[in-house]
N, C-alpha and C positions, 0 to 999 in steps of 0.2 A: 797556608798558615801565616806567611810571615806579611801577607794582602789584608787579612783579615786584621793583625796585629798595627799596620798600617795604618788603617781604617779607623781604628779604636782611635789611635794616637790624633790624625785628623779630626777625630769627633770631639775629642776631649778639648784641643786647641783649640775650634769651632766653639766651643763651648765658654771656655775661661774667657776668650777672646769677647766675645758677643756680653757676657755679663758686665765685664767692665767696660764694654763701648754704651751699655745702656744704662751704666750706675753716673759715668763720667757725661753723658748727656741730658741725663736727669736731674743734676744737682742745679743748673742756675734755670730751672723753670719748676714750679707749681703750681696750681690753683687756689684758692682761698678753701676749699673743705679740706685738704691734708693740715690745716692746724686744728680742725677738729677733729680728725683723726688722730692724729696725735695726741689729743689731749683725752679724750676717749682711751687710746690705746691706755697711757700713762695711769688714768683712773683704773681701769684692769689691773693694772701691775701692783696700785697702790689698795684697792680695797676689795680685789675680787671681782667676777662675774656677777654674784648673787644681787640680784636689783638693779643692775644695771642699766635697764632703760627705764627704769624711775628715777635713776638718781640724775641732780643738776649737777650740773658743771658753768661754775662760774664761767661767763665771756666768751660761752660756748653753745651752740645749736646741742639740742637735745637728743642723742645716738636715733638713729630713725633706719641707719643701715641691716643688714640681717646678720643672724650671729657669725657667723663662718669667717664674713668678711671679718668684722671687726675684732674675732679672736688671730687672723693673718694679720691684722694690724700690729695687734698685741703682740705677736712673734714677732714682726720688724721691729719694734722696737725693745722689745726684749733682745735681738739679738743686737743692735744696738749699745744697747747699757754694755753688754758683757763684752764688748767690743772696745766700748770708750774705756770699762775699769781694766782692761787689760791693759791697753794701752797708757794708762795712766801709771799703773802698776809697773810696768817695764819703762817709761819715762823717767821715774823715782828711781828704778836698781839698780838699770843699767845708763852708764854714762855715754856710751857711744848711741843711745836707742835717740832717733830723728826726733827731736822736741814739736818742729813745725807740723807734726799728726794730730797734736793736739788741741792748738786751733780751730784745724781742719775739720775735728771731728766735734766739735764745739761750735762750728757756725750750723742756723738752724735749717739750713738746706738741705744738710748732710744728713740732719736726722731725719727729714722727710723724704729723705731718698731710701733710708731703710726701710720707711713703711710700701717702699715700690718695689720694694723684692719681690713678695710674692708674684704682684702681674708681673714681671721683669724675668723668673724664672718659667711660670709659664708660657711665656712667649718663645722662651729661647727650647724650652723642649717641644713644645708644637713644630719648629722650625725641626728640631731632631728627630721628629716623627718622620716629617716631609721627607727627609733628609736620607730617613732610612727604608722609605718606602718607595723611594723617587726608583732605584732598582729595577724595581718588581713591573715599572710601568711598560 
């Protein structure tokens, strides 16, 4: 029992560990289509699904991706927003809360690294697959 309990603890470490080695190496690189993803995602947030790949977006390639992806978009940066008003939120009440998050969470890298959670979590559970299957071999 207390191997298995072990076990868990390693996996969960493995885990926490590997998502902030892939958020903190993903912020000072992207490509040029995560600002369309982002601005796409951001249209979601603002007017809805419905018409979506009719609708323009100023200074932006016209959504061409499949939905699935681009409602994960929508998630990263949904979780995003509620990430920065929180932080913003707790900046405002409390006086000891680290002001310098704010920035942080304010340059626009940061925000394109929200929209890499999804692949970012996938990757890390395929490896928890491996990981838990490596055993059995």
């Amino acid at each position: 029992m207390q191997l298995l309990t072990k076990k868990k603890l390693l996996l969960s470490l493995f885990l926490i560990f590997s998502l902030f080695i892939y958020l903190v190496s993903s912020l000072p690189f992207y490509s040029g289509d995560v600002k369309n993803h982002h601005a796409w995602a951001k249209s979601i947030l603002s007017f809805g699904s419905f018409g979506f790949y009719e609708r323009e977006i100023d200074g932006f390639y016209p959504p061409n991706y499949p939905p699935v992806i681009i409602y994960l978009f929508t998630l990263g940066y949904f979780l995003y927003q509620k990430i920065y008003d929180l932080s913003w939120y707790l900046n405002l009440s409390l006086q000891f809360f680290p002001s310098q998050i704010i920035p942080f969470l304010e340059w626009e890298n940061t925000q394109f690294a929200f929209l890499k959670i999804p692949g970012i979590l996938a990757n890390i559970f395929i490896a928890w697959g491996v990981f838990l299957v490596l055993p059995f071999l």
